[in-house]
C-alpha positions as a Markdown table, in Angstrom:
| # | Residue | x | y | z |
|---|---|---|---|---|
| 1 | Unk | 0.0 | 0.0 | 0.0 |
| 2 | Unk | 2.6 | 2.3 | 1.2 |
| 3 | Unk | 4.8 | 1.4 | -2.4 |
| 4 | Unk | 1.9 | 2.1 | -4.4 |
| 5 | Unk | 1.4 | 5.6 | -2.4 |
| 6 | Unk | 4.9 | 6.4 | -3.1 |
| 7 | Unk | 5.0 | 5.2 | -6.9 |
| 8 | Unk | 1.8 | 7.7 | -7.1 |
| 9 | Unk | 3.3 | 11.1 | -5.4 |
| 10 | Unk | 6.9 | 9.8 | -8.0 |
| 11 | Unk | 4.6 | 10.3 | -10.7 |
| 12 | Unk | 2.4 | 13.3 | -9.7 |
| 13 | Unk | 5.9 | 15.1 | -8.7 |
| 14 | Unk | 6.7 | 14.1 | -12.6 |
| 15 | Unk | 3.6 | 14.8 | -14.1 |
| 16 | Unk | 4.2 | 18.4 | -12.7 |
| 17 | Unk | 7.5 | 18.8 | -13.8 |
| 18 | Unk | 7.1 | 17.9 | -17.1 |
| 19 | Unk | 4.3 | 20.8 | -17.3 |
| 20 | Unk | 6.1 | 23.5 | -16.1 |
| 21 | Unk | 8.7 | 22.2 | -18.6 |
| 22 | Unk | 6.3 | 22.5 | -21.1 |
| 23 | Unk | 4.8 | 25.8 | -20.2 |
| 24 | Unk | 8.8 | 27.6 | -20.6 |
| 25 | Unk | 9.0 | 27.5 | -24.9 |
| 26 | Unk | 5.8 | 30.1 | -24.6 |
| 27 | Unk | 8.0 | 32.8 | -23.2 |
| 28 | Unk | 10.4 | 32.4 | -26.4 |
| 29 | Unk | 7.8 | 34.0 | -28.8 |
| 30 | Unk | 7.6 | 37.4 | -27.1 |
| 31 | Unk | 11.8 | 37.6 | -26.8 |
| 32 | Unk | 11.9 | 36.8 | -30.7 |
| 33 | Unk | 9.2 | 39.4 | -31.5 |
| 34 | Unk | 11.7 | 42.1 | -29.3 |
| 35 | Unk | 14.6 | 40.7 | -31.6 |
| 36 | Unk | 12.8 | 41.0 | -34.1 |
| 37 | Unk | 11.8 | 44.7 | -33.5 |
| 38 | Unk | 15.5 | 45.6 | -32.3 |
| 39 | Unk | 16.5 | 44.1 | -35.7 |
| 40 | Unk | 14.1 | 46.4 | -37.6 |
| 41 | Unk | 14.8 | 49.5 | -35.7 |
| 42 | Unk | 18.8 | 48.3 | -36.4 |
| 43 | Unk | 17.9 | 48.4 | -40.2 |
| 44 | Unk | 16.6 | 51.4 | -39.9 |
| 45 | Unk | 19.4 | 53.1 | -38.5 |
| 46 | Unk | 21.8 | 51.8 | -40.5 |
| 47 | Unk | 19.4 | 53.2 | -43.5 |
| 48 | Unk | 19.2 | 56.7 | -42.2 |
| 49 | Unk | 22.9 | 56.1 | -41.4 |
| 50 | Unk | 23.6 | 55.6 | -45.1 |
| 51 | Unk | 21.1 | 58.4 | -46.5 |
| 52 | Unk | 22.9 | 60.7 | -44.3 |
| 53 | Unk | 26.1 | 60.0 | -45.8 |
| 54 | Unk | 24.5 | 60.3 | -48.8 |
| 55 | Unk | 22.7 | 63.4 | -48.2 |
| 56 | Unk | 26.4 | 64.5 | -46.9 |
| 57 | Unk | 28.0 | 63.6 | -50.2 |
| 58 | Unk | 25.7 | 65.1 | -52.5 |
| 59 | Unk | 26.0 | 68.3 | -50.3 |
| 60 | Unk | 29.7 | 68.1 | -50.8 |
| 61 | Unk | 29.4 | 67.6 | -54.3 |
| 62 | Unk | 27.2 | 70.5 | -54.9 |
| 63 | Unk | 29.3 | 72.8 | -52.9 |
| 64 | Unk | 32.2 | 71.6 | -55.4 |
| 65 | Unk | 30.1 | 72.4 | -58.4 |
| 66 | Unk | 29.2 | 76.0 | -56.9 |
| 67 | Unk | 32.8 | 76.7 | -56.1 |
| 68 | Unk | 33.6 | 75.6 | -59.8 |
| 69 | Unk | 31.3 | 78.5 | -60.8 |
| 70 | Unk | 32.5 | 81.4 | -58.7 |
| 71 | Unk | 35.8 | 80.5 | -60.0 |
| 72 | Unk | 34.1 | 80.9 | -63.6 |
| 73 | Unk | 33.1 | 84.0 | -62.9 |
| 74 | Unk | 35.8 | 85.3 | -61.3 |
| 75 | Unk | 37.9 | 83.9 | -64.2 |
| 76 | Unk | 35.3 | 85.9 | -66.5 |
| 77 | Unk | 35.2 | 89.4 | -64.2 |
| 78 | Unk | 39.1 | 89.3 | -64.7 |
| 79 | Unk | 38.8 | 88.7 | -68.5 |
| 80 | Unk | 36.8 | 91.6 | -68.8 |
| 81 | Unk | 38.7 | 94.2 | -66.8 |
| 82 | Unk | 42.2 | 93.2 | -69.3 |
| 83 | Unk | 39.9 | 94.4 | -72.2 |
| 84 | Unk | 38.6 | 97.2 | -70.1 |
| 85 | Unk | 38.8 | 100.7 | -72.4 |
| 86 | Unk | 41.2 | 103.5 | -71.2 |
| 87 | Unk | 40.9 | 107.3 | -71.1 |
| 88 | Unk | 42.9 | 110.1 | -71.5 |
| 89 | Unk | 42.8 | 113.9 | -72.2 |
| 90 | Unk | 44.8 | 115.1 | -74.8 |
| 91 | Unk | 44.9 | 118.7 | -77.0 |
| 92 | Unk | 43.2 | 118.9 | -80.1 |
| 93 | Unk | 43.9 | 122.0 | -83.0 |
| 94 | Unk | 40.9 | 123.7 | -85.2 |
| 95 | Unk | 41.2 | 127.4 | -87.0 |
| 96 | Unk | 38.7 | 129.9 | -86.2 |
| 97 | Unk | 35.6 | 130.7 | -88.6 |
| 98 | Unk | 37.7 | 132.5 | -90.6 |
| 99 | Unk | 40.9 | 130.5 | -90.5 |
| 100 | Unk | 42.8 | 133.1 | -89.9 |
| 101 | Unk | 44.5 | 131.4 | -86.5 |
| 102 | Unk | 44.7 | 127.9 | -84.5 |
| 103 | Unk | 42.4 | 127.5 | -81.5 |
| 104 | Unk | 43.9 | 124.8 | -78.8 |
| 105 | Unk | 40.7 | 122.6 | -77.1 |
| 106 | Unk | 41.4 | 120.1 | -74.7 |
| 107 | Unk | 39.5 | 117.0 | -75.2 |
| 108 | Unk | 39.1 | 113.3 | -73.7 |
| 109 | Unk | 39.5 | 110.4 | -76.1 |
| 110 | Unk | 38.9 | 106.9 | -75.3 |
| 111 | Unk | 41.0 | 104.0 | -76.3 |
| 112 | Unk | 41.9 | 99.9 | -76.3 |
| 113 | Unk | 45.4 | 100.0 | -77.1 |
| 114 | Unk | 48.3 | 102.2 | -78.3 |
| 115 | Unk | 47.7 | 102.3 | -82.1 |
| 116 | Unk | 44.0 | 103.1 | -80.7 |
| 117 | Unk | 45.1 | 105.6 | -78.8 |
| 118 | Unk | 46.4 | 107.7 | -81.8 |
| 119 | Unk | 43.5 | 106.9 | -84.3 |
| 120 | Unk | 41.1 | 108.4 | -81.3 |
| 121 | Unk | 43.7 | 111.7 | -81.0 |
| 122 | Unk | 43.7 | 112.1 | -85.2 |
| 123 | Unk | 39.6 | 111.5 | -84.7 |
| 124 | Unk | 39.3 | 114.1 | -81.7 |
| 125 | Unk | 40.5 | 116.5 | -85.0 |
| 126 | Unk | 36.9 | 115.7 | -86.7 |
| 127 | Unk | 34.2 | 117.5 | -84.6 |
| 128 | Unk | 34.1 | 120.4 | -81.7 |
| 129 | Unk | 31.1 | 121.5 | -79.6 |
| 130 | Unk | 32.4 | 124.6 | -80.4 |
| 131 | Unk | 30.1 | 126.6 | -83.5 |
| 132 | Unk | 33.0 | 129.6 | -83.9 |
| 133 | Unk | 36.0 | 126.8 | -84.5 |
| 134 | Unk | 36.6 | 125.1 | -87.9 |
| 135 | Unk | 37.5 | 121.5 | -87.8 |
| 136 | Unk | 40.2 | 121.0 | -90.4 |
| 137 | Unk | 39.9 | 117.6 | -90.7 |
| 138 | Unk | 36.0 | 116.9 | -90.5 |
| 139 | Unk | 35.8 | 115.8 | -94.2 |
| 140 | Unk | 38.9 | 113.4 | -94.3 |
| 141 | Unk | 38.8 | 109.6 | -93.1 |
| 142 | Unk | 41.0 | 108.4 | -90.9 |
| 143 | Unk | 42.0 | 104.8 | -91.7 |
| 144 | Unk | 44.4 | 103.5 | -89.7 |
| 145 | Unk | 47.1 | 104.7 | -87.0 |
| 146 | Unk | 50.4 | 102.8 | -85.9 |
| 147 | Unk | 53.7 | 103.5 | -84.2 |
| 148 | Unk | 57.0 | 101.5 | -84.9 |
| 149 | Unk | 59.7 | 102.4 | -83.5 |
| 150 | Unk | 58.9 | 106.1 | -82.8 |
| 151 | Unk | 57.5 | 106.7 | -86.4 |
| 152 | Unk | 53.9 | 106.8 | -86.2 |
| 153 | Unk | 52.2 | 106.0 | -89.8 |
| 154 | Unk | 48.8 | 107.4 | -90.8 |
| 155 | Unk | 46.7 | 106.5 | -93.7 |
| 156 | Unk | 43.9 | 108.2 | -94.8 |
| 157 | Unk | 41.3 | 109.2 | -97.2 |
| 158 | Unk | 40.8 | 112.8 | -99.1 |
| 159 | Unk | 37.1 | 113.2 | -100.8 |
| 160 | Unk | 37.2 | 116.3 | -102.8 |
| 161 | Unk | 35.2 | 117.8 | -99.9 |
| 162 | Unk | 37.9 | 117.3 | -97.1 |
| 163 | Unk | 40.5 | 119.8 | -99.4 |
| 164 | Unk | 41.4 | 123.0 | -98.4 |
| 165 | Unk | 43.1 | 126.3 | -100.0 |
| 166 | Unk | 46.9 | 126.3 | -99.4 |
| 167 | Unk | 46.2 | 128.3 | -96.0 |
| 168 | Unk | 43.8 | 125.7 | -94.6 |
| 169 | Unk | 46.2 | 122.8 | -95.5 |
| 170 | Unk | 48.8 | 124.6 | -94.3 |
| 171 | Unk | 47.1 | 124.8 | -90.6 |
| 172 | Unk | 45.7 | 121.1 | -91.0 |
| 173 | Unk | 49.2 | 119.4 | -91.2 |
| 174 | Unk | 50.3 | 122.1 | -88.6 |
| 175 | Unk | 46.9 | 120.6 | -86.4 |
| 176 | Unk | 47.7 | 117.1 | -87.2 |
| 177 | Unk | 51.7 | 117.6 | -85.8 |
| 178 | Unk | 51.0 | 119.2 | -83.1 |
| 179 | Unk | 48.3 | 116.5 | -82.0 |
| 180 | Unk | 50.4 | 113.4 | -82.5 |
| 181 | Unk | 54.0 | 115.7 | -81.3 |
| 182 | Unk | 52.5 | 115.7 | -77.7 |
| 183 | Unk | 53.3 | 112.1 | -77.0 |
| 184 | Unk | 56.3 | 111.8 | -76.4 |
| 185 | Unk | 57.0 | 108.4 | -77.8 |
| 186 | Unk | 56.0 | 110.0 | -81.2 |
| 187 | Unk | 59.5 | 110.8 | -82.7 |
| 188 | Unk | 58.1 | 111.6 | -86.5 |
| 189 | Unk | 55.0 | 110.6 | -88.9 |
| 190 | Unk | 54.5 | 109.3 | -92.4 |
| 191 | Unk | 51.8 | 110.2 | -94.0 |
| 192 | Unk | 50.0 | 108.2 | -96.7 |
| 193 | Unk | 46.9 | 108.6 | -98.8 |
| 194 | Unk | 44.8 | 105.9 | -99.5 |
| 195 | Unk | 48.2 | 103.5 | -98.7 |
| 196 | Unk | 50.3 | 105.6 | -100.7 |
| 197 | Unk | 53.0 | 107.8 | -100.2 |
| 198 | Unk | 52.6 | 111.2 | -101.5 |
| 199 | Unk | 54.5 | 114.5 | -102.2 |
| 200 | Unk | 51.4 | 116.5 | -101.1 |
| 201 | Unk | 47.9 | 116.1 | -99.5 |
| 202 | Unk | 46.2 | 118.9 | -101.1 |
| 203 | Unk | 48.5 | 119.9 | -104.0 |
| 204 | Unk | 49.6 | 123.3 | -102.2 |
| 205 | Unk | 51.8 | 122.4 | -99.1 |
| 206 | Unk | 54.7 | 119.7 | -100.4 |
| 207 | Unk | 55.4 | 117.7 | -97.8 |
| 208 | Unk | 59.1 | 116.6 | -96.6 |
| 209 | Unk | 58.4 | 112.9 | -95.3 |
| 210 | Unk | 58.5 | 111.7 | -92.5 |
| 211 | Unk | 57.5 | 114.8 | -90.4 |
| 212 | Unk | 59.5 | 115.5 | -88.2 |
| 213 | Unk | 59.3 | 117.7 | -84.2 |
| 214 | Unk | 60.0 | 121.7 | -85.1 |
């Protein structure tokens, strides 16, 4: 009686312990659903992590491209003030309204490079706000300018309009000197007509080339 009591309780005390054995594997579902979570909330950082460095990168690569640009533009600015146009006040020669006498006007002239720079002054000879001064020159054309070494050659047009009596040639070459004379790199001129040489411009005044300082 007493074995069989025994043998019982063995197998009660077993019965109970192989429930609460079997009760434990429940618990393991709610631990993987946390792993699981903590491994979704990992993925996500390590996504943000990466669009950040992309985000970072792109930023990076855009402040390149701007930098590139200002670099342009300063590159153009400093093209554009080499070719920037110079200024300079110079003295300019017409006879009176009766060309009797020369009349001295300062004037300012505007100009790119040397050979412009004389071009403007023989162009300066053309036109005066002044209606009681004659300008000697206002008919001819002016073609072209240049200075090697010291001579300064000009080439220009006469239309029958743009000659004068012997007096007014006389004053127009002594307008022309004195214009190109006050630079003092200017050691003569040649004049030609039309790219000729000539003995004289308007067939009074014979001219002794190259001109030469008084």
């Amino acid at each position: 009686m007493n074995r069989k009591l025994i043998v019982s309780g063995m197998l009660a005390l077993l019965l109970v312990l192989s429930t609460g054995c079997g009760q434990k594997p429940q618990v393991s579902p709610s631990n993987g659903v946390t792993q699981e979570q903590v491994g979704a909330d990992g993925n996500s950082d390590s996504q943000s992590s990466d669009n950040e460095q992309g985000s970072n990168s792109g930023q990076e690569g855009n402040t390149g491209d701007s930098g590139q640009s200002g670099n342009g533009a300063n590159q153009e600015t400093g093209g554009n003030s080499v070719n920037a146009k110079k200024t300079a006040k110079i003295e300019t020669y017409f006879s009176d309204d009766q060309m009797l006498e020369m009349q001295k006007v300062e004037q300012e002239i505007t100009y790119a490079s040397d050979d412009d720079k004389y071009l403007a002054a023989l162009k300066a000879l053309q036109s005066t706000e002044d209606q009681k001064l004659f300008p000697l020159w206002g008919k001819a054309v002016f073609n072209s300018a240049q200075i090697k070494n010291g001579e300064v050659v000009v080439d220009l047009s006469l239309p029958n309009e743009a000659r004068l009596g012997a007096g007014g040639e006389a004053m127009a070459l002594d307008a022309l000197k004195q214009t190109l004379f006050q630079f003092s790199e200017v050691k003569s001129i040649q004049l030609l007509v039309d790219g000729q040489q000539v003995d004289t411009l308007m067939g009074h005044v014979e001219l002794e080339q190259p001109l030469t300082r008084n």
